[in-house]
VOTOR-433255 format. One record per residue: z, x, y negated of N, C-alpha, C, CB in turn. Coordinates in steps of 0.2 Angstrom, whole numbers, padded with zeros to 4 digits, always signed. Glycine has a CB too. Layout:
BEGIN
ZXYZXYZXYZXY ...
REM end
This chain:
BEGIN
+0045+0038+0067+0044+0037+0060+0047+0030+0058+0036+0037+0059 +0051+0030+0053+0052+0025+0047+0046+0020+0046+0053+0029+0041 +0046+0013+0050+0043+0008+0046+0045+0005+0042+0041+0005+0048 +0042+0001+0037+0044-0003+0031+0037-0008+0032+0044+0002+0022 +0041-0014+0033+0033-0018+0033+0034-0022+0024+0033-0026+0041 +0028-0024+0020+0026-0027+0014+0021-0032+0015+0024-0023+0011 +0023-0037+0012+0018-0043+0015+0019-0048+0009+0020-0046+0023 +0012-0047+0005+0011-0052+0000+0009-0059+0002+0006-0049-0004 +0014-0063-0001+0013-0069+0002+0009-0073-0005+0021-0073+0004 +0001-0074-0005-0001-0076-0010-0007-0079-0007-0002-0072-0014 -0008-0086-0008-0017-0091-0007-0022-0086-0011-0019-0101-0011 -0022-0083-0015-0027-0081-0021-0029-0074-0016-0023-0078-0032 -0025-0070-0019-0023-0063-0015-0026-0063-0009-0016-0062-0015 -0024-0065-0005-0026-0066+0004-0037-0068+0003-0019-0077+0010 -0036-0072+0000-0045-0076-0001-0047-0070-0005-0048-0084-0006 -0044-0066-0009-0049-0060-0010-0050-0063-0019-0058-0059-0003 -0047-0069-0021-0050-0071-0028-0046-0067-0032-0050-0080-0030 -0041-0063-0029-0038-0056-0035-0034-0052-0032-0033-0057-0042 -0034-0048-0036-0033-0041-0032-0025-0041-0028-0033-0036-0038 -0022-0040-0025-0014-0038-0022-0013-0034-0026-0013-0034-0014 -0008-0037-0031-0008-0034-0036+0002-0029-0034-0010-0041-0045 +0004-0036-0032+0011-0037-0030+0014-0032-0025+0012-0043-0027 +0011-0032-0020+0012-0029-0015+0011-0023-0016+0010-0031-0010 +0005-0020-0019+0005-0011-0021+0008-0009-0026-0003-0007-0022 +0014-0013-0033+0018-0014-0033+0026-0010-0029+0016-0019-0031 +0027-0016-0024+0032-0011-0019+0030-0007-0017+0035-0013-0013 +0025-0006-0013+0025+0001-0012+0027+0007-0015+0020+0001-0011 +0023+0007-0022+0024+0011-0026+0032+0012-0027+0021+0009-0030 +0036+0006-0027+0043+0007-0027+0046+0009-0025+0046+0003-0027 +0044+0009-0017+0047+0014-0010+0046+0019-0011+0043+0014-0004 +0039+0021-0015+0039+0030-0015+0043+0033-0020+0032+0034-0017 +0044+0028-0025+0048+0033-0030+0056+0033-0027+0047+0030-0039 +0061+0028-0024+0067+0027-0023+0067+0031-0018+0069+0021-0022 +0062+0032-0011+0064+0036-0004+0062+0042-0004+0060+0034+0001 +0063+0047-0001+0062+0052+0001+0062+0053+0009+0066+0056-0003 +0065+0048+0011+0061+0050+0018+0056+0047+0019+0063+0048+0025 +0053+0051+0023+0044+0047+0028+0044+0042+0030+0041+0049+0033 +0041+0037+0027+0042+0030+0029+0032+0031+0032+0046+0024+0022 +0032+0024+0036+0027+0021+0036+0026+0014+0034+0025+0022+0040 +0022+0014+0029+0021+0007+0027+0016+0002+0032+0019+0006+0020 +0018-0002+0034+0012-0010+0037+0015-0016+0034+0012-0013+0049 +0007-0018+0032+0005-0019+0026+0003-0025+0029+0001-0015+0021 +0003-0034+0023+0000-0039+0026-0001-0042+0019+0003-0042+0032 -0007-0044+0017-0008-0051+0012-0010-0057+0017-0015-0051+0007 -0005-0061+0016-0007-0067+0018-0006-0074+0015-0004-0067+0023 -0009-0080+0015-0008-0086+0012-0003-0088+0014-0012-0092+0012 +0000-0093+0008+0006-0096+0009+0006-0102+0015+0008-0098+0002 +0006-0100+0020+0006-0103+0026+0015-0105+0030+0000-0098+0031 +0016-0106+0032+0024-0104+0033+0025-0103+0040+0029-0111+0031 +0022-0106+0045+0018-0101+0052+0018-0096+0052+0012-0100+0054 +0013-0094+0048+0009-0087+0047+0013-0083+0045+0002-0086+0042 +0017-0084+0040+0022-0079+0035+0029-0079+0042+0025-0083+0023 +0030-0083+0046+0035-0082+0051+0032-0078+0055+0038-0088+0054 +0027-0078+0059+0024-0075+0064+0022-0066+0063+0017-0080+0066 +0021-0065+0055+0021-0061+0052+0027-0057+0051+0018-0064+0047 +0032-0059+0048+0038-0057+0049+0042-0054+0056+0040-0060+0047 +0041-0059+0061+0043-0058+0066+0039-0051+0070+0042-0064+0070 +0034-0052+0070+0028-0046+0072+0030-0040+0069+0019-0047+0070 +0031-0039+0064+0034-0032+0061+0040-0032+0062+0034-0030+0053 +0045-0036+0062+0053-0037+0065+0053-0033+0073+0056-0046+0066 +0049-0035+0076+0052-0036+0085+0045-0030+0086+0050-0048+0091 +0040-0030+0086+0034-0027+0089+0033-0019+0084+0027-0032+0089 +0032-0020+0079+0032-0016+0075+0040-0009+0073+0030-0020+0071 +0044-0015+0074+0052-0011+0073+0052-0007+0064+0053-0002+0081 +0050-0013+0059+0049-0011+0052+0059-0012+0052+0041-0018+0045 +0060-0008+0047+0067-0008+0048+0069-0012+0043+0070-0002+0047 +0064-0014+0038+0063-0017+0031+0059-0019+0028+0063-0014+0028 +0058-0025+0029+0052-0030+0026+0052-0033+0023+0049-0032+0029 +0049-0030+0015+0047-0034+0008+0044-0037+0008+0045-0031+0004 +0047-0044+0006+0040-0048+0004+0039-0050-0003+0041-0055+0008 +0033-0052-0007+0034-0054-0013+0027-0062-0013+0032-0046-0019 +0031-0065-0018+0028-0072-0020+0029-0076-0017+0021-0073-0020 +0029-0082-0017+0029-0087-0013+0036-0092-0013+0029-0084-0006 +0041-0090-0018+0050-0090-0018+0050-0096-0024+0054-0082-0020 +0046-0098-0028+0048-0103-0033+0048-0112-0031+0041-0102-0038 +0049-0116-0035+0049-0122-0034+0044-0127-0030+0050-0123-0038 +0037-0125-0032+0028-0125-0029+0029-0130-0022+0025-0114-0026 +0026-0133-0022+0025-0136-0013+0024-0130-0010+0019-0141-0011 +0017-0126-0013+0017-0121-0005+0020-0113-0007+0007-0119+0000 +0025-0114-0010+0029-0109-0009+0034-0110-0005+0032-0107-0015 +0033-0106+0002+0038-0108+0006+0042-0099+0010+0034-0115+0012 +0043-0095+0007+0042-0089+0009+0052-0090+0011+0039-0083+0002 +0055-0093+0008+0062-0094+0009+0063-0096+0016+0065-0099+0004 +0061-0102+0018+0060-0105+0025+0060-0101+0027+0055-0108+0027 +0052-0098+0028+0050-0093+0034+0056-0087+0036+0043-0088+0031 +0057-0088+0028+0064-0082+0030+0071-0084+0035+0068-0079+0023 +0071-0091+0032+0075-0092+0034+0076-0096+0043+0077-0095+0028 +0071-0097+0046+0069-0098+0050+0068-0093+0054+0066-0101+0049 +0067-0086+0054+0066-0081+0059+0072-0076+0059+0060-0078+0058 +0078-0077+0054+0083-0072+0052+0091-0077+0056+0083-0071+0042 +0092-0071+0059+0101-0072+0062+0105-0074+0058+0104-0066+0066 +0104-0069+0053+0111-0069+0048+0107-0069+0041+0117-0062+0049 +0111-0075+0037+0108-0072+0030+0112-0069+0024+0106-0077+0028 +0108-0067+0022+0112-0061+0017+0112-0065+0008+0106-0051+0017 +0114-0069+0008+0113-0073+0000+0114-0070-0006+0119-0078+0000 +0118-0065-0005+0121-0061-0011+0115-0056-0014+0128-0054-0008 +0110-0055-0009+0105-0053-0013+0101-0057-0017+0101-0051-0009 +0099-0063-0015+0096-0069-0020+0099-0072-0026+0096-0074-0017 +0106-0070-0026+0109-0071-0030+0111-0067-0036+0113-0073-0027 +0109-0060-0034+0110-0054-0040+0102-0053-0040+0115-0045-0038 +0098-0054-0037+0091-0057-0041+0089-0059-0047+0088-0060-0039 +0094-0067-0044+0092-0073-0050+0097-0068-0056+0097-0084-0047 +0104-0068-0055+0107-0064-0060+0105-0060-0065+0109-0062-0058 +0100-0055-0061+0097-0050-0066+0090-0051-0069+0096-0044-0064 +0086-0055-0066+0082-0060-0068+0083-0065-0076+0083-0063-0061 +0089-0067-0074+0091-0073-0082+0094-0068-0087+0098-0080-0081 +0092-0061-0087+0093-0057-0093+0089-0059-0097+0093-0051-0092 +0081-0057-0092+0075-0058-0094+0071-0063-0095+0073-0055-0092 +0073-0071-0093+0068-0076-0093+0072-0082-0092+0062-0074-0088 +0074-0088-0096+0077-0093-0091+0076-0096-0086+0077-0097-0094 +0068-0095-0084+0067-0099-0076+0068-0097-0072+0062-0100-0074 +0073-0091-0072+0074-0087-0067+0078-0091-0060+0078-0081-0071 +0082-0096-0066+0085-0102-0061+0080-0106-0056+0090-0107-0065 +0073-0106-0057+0070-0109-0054+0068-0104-0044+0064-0110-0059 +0069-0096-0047+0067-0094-0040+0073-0096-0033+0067-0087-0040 +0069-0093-0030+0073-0095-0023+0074-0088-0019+0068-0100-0017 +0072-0082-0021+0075-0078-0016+0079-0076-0011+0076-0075-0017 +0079-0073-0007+0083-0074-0001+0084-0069+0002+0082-0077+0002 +0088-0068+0009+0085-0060+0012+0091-0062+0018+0085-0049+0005 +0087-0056+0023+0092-0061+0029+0089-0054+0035+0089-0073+0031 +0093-0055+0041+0094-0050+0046+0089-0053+0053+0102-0049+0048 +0085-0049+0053+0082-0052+0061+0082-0046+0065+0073-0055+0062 +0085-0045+0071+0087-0040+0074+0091-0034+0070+0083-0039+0078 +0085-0028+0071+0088-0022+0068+0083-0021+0060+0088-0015+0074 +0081-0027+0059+0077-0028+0052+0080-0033+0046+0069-0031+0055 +0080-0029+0040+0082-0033+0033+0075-0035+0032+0085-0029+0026 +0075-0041+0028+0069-0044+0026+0074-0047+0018+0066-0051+0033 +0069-0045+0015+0069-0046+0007+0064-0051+0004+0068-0039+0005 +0067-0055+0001+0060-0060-0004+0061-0058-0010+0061-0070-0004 +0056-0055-0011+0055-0054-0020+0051-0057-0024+0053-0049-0022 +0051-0060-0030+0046-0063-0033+0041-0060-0033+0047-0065-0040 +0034-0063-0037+0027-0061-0036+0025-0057-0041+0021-0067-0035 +0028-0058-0048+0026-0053-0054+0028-0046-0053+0029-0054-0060 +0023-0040-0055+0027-0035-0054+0031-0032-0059+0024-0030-0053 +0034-0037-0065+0038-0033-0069+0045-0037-0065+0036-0034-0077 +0045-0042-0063+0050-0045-0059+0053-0042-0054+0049-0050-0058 +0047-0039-0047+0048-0035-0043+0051-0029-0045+0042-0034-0041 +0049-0026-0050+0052-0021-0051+0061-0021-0052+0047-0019-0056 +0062-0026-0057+0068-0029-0059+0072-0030-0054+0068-0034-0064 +0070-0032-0051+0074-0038-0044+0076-0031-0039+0067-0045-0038 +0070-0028-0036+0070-0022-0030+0075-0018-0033+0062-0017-0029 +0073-0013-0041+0080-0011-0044+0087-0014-0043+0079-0011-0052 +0088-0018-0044+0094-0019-0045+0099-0022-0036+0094-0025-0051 +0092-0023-0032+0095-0024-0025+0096-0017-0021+0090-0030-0021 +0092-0014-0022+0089-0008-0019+0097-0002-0016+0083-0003-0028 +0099-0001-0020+0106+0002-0019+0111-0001-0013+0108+0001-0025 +0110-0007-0009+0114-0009-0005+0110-0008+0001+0117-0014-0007 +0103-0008-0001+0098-0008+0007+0101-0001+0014+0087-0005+0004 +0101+0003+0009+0101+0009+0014+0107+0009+0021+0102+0015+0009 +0111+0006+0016+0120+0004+0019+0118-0001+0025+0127+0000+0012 +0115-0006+0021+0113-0013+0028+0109-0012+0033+0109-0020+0025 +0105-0007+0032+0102-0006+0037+0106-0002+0040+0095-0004+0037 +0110+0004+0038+0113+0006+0043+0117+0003+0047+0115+0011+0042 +0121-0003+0043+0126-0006+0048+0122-0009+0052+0131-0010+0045 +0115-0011+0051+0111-0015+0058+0110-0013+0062+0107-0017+0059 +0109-0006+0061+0108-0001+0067+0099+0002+0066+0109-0006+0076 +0098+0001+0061+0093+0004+0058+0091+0013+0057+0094+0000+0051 +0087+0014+0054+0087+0023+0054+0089+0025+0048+0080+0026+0055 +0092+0030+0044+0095+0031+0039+0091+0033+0036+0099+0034+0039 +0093+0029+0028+0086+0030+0022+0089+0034+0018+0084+0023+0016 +0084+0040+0017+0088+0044+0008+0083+0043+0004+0090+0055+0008 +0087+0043-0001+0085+0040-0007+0083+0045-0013+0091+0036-0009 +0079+0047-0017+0078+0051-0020+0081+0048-0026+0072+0055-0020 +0088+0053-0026+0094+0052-0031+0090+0051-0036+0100+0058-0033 +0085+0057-0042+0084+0056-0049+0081+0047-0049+0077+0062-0053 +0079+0044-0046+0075+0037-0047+0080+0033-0044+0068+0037-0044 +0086+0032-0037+0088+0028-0036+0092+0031-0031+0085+0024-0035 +0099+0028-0034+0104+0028-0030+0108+0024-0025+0108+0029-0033 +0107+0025-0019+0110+0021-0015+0118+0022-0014+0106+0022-0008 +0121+0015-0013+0128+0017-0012+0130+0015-0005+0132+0013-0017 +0133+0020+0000+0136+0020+0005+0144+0023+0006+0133+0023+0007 +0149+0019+0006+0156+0019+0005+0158+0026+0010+0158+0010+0008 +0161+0029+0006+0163+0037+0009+0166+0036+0016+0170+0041+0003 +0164+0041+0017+0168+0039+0028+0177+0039+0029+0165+0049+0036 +0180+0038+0032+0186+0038+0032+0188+0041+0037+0188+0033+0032 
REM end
């Protein structure tokens, strides 16, 4: 089975003082872009930078999530440190994704220069930082979404299909 690990990185959210609003969110995004069976493992947690490494790692190495979303935690904030975490438990980083974030992001909003997203490889797992809003999540996941399927395969991941009417992934024709 296909795991996808999702892990809202929020203090509010984790204490229960509002709802995971973020994280069911992606989910919902998964279902409309995939058509394979995936399993989701799922985590709210505070912005701790430990916790959100130990977090990541555990669905990377123990769990084998092939793909792990994270949202919040990526702004300027002292304890927004979701970048770190990432960047601290990932082999290789994948910048180009943070960077067509911010991109599509300053369509919609000038602060967009303020996020920090990021996304990077820890073994045979992509890890993704998405902001915390879901109209942003949504904007950001769309516009990265189309290269995931290809990165994971080249990691040696399990092959994602994509339900064409809602999202197209691009994979460069075989030769």
């Amino acid at each position: 089975m296909i795991k996808i690990g999702v892990i809202n990185v929020s203090d509010r959210a984790s204490a229960g003082i509002y709802e995971d609003i973020p994280g069911k969110a992606v989910v919902e995004l998964l279902k409309e872009y995939l058509i394979s069976d995936f399993e989701v493992v799922y985590a709210v947690i505070p912005d701790e930078q430990s916790l959100l490494e130990q977090t990541m790692c555990q669905m990377a190495d123990e769990t084998e999530a092939c793909l792990i979303v994270t949202t919040g935690g990526t702004g300027p904030a002292l304890r927004d440190v979701t970048p770190e975490a990432t960047e601290a438990v990932c082999q290789k980083m994948m910048p180009g994704f943070g960077e067509l974030m911010r991109q599509v992001s300053l369509q919609y909003v000038p602060t967009a220069i303020l996020s920090r997203q990021t996304a990077g490889i820890r073994g045979k797992s992509l890890i993704v930082n998405l902001p915390g809003k879901p109209k942003a999540i949504r904007q950001c996941l769309e516009a990265v979404f189309p290269a995931i399927p290809y990165c994971i395969d080249l990691i040696g991941g399990p092959f994602l299909v994509c339900n064409e009417a809602n999202m197209k992934a691009f994979r460069p024709p075989s030769s």
